[in-house]
C-alpha positions as CSV (number, residue, x, y, z in Angstrom):
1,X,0.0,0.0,0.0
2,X,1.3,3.0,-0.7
3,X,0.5,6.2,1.3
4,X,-2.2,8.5,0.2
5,X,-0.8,11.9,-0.9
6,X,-2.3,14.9,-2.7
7,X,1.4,16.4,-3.9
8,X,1.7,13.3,-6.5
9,X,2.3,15.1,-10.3
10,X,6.6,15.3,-10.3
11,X,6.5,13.1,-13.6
12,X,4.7,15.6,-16.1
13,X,4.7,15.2,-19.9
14,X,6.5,19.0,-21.0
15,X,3.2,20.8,-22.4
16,X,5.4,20.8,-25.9
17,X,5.9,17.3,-26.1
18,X,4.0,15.6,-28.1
19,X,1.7,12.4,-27.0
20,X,2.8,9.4,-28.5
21,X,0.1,6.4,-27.1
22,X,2.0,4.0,-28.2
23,X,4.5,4.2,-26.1
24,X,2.6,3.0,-23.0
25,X,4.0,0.1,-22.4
26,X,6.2,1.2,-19.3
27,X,3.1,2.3,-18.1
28,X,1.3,-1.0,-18.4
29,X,3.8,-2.7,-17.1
30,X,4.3,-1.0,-13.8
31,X,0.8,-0.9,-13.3
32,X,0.8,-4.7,-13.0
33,X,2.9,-4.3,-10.1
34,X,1.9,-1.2,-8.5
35,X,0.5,-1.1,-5.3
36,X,-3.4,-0.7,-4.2
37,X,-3.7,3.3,-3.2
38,X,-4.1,3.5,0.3
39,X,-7.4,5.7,1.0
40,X,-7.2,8.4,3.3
41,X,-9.7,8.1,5.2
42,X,-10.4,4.8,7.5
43,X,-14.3,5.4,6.7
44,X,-13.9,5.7,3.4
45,X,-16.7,3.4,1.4
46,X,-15.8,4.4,-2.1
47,X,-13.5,7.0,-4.6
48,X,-14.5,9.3,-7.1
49,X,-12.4,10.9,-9.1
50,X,-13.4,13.7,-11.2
51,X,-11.4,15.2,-14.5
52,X,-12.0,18.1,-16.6
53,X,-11.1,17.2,-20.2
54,X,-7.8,19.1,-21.6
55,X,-7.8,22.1,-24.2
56,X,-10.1,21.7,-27.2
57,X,-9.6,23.1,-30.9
58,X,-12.3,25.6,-30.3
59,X,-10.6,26.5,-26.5
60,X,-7.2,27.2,-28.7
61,X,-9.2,29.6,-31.2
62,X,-11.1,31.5,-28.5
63,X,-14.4,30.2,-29.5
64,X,-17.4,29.3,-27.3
65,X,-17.8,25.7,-27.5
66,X,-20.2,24.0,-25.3
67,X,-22.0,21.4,-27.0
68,X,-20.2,21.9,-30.2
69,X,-18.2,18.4,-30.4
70,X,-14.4,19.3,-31.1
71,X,-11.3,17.1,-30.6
72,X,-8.4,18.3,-28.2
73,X,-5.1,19.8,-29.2
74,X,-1.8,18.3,-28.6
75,X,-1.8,20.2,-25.5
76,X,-5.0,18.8,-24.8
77,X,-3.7,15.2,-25.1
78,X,-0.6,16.3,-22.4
79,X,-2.8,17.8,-20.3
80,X,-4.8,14.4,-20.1
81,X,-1.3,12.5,-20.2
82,X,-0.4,14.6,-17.2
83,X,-3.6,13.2,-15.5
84,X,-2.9,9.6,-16.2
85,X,0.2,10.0,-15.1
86,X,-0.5,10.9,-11.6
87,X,-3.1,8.8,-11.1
88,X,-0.5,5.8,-12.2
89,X,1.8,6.8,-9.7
90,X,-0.8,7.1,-7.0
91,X,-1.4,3.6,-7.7
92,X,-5.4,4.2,-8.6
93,X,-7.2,1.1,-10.0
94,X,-10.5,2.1,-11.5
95,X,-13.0,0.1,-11.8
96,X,-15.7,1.8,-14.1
97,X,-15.7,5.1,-15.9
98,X,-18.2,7.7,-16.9
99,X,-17.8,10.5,-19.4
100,X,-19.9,12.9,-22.3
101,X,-21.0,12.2,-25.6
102,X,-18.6,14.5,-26.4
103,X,-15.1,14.2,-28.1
104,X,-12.6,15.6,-26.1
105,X,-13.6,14.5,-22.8
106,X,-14.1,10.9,-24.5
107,X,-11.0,11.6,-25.8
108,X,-9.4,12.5,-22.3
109,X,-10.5,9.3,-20.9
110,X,-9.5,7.3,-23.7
111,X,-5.9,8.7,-23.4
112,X,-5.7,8.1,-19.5
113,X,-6.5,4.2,-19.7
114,X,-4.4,3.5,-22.0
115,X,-1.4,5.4,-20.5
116,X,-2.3,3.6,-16.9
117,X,-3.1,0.1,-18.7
118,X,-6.8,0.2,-17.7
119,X,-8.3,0.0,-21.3
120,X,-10.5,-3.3,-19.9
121,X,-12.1,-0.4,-17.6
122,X,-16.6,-0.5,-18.9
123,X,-17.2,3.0,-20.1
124,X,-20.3,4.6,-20.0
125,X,-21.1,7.9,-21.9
126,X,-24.0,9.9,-21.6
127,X,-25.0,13.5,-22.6
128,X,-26.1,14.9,-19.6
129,X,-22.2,14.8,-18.8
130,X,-21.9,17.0,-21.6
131,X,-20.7,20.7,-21.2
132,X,-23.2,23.6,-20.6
133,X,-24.9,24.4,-23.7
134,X,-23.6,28.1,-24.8
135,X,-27.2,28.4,-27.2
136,X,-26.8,31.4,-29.5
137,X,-22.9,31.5,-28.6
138,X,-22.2,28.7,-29.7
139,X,-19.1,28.9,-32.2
140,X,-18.9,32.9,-32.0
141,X,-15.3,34.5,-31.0
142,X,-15.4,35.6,-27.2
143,X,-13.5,38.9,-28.3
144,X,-15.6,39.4,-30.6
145,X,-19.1,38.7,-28.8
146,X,-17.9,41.1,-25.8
147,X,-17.3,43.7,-28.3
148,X,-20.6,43.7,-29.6
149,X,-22.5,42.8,-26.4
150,X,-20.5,44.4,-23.6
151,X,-18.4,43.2,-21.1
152,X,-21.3,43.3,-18.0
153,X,-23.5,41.6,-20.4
154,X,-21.1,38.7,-21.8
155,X,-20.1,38.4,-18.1
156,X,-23.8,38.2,-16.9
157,X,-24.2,35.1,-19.6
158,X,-20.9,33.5,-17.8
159,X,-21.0,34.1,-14.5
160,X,-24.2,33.7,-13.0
161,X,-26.0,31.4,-12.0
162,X,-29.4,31.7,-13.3
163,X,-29.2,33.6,-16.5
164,X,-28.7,32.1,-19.9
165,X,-27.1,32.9,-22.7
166,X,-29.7,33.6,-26.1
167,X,-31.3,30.2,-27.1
168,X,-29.9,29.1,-30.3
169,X,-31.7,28.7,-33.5
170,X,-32.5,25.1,-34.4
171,X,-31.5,25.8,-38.0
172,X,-28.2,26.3,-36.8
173,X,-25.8,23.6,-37.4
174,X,-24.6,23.4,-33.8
175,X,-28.3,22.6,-32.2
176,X,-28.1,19.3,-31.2
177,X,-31.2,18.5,-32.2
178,X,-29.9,18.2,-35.7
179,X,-27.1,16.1,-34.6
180,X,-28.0,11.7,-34.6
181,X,-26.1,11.5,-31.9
182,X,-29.0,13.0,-30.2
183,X,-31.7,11.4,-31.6
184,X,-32.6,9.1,-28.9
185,X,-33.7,12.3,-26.9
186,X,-36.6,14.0,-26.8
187,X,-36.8,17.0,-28.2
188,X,-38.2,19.1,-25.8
189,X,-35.3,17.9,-23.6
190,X,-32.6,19.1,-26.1
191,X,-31.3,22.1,-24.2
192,X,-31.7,25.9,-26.7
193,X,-29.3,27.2,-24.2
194,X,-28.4,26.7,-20.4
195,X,-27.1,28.7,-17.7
196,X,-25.3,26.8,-14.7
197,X,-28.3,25.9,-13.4
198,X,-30.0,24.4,-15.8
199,X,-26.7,22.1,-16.4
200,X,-26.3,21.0,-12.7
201,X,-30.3,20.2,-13.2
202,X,-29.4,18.3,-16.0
203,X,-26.7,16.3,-14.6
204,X,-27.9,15.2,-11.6
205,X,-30.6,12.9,-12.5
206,X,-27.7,10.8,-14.2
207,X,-26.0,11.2,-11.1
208,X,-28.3,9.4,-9.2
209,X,-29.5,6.9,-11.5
210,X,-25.9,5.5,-13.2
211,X,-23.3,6.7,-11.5
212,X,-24.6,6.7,-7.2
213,X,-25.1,2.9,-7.6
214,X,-21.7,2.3,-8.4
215,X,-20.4,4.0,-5.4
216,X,-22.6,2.3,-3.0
217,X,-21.3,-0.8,-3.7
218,X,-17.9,0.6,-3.1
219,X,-16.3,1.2,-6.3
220,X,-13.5,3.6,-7.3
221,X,-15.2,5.6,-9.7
222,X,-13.6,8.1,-12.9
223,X,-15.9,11.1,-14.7
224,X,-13.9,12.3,-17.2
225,X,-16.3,15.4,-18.4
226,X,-16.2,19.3,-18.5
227,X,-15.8,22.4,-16.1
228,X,-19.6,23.1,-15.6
229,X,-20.9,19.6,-15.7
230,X,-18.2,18.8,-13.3
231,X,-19.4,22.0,-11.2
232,X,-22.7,20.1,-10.8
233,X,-21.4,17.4,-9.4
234,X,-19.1,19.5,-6.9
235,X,-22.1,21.7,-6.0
236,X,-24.0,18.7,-4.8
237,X,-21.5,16.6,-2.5
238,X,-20.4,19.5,-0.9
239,X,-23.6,21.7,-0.9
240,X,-21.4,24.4,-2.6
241,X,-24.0,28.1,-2.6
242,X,-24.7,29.3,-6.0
243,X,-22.8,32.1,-5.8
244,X,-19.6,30.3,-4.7
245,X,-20.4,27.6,-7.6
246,X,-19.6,29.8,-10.1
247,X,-16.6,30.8,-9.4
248,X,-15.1,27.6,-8.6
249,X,-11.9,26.9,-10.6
250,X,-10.8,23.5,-11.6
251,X,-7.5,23.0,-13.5
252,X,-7.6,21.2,-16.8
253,X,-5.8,17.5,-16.5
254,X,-5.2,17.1,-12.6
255,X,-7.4,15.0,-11.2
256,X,-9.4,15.5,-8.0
257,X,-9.8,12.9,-5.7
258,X,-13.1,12.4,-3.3
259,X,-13.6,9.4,-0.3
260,X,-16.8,9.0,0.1
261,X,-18.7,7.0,3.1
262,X,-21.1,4.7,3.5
263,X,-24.0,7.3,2.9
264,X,-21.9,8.9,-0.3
265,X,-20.6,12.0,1.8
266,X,-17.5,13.6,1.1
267,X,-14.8,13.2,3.4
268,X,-12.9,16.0,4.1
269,X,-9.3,15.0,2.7
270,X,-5.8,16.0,4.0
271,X,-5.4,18.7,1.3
272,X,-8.7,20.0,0.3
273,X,-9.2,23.3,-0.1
274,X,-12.8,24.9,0.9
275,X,-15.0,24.7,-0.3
276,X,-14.2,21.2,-1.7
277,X,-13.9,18.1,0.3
278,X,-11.6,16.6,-2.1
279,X,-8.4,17.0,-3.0
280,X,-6.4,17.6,-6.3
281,X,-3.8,15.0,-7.3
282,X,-1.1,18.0,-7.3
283,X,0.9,20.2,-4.7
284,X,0.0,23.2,-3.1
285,X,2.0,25.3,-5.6
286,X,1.5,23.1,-9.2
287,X,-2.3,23.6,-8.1
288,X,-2.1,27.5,-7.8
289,X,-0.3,27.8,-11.1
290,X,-3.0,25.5,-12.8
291,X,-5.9,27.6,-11.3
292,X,-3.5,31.1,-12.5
293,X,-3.1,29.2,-15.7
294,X,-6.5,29.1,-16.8
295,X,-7.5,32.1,-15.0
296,X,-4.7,34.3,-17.8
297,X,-6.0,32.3,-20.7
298,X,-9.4,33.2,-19.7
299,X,-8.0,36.5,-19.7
300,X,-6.4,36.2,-23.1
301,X,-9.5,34.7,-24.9
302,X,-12.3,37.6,-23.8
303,X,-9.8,40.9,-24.1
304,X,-11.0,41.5,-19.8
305,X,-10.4,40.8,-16.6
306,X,-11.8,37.7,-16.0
307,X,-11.7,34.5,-14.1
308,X,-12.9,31.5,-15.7
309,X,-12.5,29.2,-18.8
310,X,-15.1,27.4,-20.9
């Protein structure tokens, strides 16, 4: 058993190294021998770990994505890579695995089983995991779309809680309704747009009907998904307020770790920082620079001060 430890990524892919999947064999075959990870937490019934997808196409262009199904960049691949690779060396065996409908978080959890040798691991995709839908946004430049709406107002479609962005149109090639993929939904549960409320609405009914039942018969479970459906999930173990919800950041490509008890509450970890009970597979100051990291491209992408990535 090794011991349980929150400062765990010291074996990072460089950002401008390429991913070559290949190449996993080390991987695989350490994993055979690598110890169980020891939990934390004496009372601890079950693990989830959480992980928000890497950068996208449309994250590198400065475009709103939501919905819109894009693959990752190279970056986005060593961002995942970086993931895999500290859940390898915590020794973390997972045992089933949950994601979107959508590429690049399908493509996040693809790339971290193979890397840690779990590739046997059942996968389950489904599309309330996907992102929040960005409606009439959807595929416009963020620059741009401040320019013409206003800072407040592009902030007000971001930021709170409560208030969506326009609906789309459904003539528009990035509705999901004219998308098969989405066929097998009603239509009238196709989101036009969603603020962050509507998304944690959306994603918690799967939460309780696919992925609760795993963990109450103890398993160690992965969500590889996307910052605001990953928001949900945080919102409801930890009863996180809706104003402190939204501006919860979470790092692309480090994984955050929960122990869960008996009843499926969060234990608070050795690490954790409020108003999460879980903690991030990374130190004190990797984490920081993560959190800075997306909080400057955020920055970058919109032309203003501003604290959050989509």
């Amino acid at each position: 058993m090794v011991a349980r430890s929150c400062a765990v990524l010291s074996l990072l892919l460089a950002p401008s190294t390429a991913l070559h999947l290949s190449a996993r064999a080390p991987y695989t075959q350490a994993r055979r021998h690598a110890p169980a990870v020891a939990k934390q937490s004496p009372d601890a019934h079950a693990v989830l770990v959480l992980l928000r997808h890497g950068q996208s196409v449309w994250n590198e262009a400065s475009l709103f994505t939501g919905w819109a199904d894009v693959e990752l960049t190279t970056l986005g691949k060593n961002e995942a890579a970086q993931g895999a690779t500290s859940l390898w060396k915590a020794g973390y065996t997972i045992d089933v695995a949950y994601t979107s409908l959508l590429k690049r978080a399908q493509q996040t959890l693809e790339i971290v089983l193979k890397i840690t040798g779990q590739e046997d691991v059942t996968v389950h995709q489904n599309w309330r995991l996907n992102e929040r839908m960005y409606g009439g946004l959807t595929g416009l430049n963020k620059k741009e779309t401040v320019a013409k709406y206003g800072e407040e107002q592009v902030k007000k479609w971001r930021r709170s809680y409560s208030i969506p962005p326009p609906p789309i149109d459904t003539n528009s090639p990035y509705w999901p309704g004219n998308d098969n993929k989405y066929a097998h939904i009603p239509e009238e549960e196709i989101p036009l747009s969603e603020c962050l409320k509507d998304t944690v609405e959306r994603c918690l009914p799967y939460w309780q009907s696919d992925i609760t039942p795993a963990l109450k018969r103890g398993k160690t479970v992965l969500i590889a998904a996307h910052g605001n459906s990953i928001r949900g999930i945080l919102k409801y173990l930890d009863d996180i307020s809706d104003e402190d919800i939204t501006g919860l950041e979470i790092p692309t490509g480090i994984p955050l770790v929960y122990e869960l008890d008996k009843d499926l509450k969060p234990i608070k970890l050795t690490g954790s920082v409020a108003p999460l009970s879980g903690c991030f597979l990374a130190d004190a100051d990797e984490l920081k620079k993560a959190q800075e990291e997306v909080a400057n491209q955020s920055k970058l992408r919109y032309g203003v001060e501003t604290d959050e990535k989509q």
